[in-house]
N, C-alpha and C positions, 0 to 999 in steps of 0.2 A: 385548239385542236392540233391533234400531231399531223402533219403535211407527208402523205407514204408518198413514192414516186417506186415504178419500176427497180430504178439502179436500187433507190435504200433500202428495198426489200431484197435483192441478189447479195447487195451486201450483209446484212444480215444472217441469212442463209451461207455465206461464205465463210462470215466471223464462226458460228456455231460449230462447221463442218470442223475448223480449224482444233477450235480451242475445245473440241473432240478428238482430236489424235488425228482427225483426216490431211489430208494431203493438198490436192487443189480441185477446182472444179474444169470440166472442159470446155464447158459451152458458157452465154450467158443467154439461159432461154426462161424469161421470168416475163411473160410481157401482161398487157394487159390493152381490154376496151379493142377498138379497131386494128390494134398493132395485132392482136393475135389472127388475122386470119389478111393473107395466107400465114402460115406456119414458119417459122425459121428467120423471125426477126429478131432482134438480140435487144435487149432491155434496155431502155432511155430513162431521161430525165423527163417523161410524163408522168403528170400525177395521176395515180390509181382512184376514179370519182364513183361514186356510188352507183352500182347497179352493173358493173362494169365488169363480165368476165376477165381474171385472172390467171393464168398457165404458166406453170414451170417441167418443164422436162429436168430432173437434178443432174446427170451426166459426172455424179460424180466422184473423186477416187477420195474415196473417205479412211477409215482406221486400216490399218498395214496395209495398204495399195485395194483392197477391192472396190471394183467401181459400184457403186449404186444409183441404178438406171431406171428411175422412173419417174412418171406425168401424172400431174393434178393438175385439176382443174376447179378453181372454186370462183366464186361469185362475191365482190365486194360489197358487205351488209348480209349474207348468206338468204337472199332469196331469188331464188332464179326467178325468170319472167319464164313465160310459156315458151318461148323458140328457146330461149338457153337449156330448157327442161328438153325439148326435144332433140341439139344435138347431141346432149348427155349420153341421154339415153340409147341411141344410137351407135354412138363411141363404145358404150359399154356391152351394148351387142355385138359389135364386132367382136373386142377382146375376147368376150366368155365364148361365142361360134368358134375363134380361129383358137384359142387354147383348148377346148373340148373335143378338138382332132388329135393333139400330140402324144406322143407313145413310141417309145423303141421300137424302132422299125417302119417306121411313117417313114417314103419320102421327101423330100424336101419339093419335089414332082407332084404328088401327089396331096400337099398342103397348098402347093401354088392351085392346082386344077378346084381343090374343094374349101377355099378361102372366102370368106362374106366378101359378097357382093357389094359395094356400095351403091348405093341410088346414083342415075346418072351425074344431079347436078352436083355429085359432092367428089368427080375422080378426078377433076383435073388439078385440085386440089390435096389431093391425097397423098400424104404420108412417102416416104421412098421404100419402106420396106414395110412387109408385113409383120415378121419376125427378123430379132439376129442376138448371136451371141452373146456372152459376156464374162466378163473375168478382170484381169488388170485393165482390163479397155473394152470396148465393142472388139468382138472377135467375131469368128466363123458360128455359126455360118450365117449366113444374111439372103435371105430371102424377099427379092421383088415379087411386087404385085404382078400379077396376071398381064395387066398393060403393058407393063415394059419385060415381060419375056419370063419372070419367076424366075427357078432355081431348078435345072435339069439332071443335076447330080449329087448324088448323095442322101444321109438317114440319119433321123431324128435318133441319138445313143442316150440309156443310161446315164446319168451325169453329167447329161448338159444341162448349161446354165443358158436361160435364154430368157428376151424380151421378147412380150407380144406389147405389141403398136399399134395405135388408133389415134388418128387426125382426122374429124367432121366439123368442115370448115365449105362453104357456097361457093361456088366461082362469085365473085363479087359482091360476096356476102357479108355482112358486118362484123362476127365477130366467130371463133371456130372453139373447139372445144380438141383439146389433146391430154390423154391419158395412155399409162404403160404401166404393162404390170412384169415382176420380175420372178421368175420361175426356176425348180430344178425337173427334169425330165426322170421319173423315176420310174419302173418296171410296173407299174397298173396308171401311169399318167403322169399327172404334173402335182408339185408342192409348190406352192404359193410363198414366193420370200419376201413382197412388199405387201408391207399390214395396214398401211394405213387405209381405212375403209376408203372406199368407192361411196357416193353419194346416196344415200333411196330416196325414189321421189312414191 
């Protein structure tokens, strides 16, 4: 049996990105099992063992410089247990709530005030940003959650490129679940630029 670990899967993913015309990647957020929660550990030499949530944020600048920014999250052997099904699920109600506000002329005030709520035990935890731009890199604009004060100036335009963000991970909890989806802001809403499905349970 082939031995995966964290890093040989980022490598992986890096080789492809590559030996596709892309560029480099920014981060290296591929982790798995216990590493994933809290959020924003960077991939090791653990091996990825059955049963084991998986997450990759890609961060990354692929064919002619644009970056493609977005989180999966899948489960090693592809069956979730019952609490994995439930952060999912969760995760993905945040994204479809906080995208189903955006629209030319939305504050960026007014998505911080009518942003999902996370359930207490999962905010200290949470994500840095609700939404934020993208382009050659993370751009503008960037929107905090409600906790740390939102985004008091400015409007959701035509033409922007934006990530909406979801990190549902316990204070002290085993393992979290992280998805992003990559969007453009168009005159009756949003178009959907990362295809690869979301999970149904």
């Amino acid at each position: 049996a082939v031995v995966s670990t964290q890093s040989t899967g980022w490598a992986h993913f890096h080789k492809v990105n590559i030996e596709n015309g892309g560029e480099w990647i920014e981060t290296r957020l591929l982790t798995s099992g216990v590493r994933t929660n809290p959020w924003m550990s960077e991939c090791s030499n653990k091996i990825i063992e059955p049963g084991d949530i998986v997450a990759i944020d890609t961060d990354m600048a692929g064919p002619y410089g644009y970056t493609a920014d977005i989180s999966r999250t899948f489960v090693e052997g592809h069956v979730f247990s019952s609490d994995q099904k439930r952060l999912y699920k969760l995760a993905v109600s945040q994204i479809e709530h906080n995208a189903s506000l955006i629209m030319p002329g939305l504050s960026f005030k007014e998505l911080t005030e009518q942003s999902f709520q996370l359930p207490c035990e999962f905010i200290k935890n949470r994500y840095c940003c609700v939404i934020h731009g993208i382009g050659l890199a993370d751009e503008y604009p960037y929107v905090p959650y409600r906790e740390d004060g939102g985004m008091l100036e400015g409007v959701f335009e035509e033409n922007m490129v934006i990530c909406v963000e979801s990190y549902v991970g316990e204070e002290n909890g085993k393992e979290g679940v992280k998805l992003e989806q990559m969007y453009v802001v168009r005159s009756d809403g949003l178009e959907l630029l990362s295809h690869y499905p979301l999970e149904q349970f």
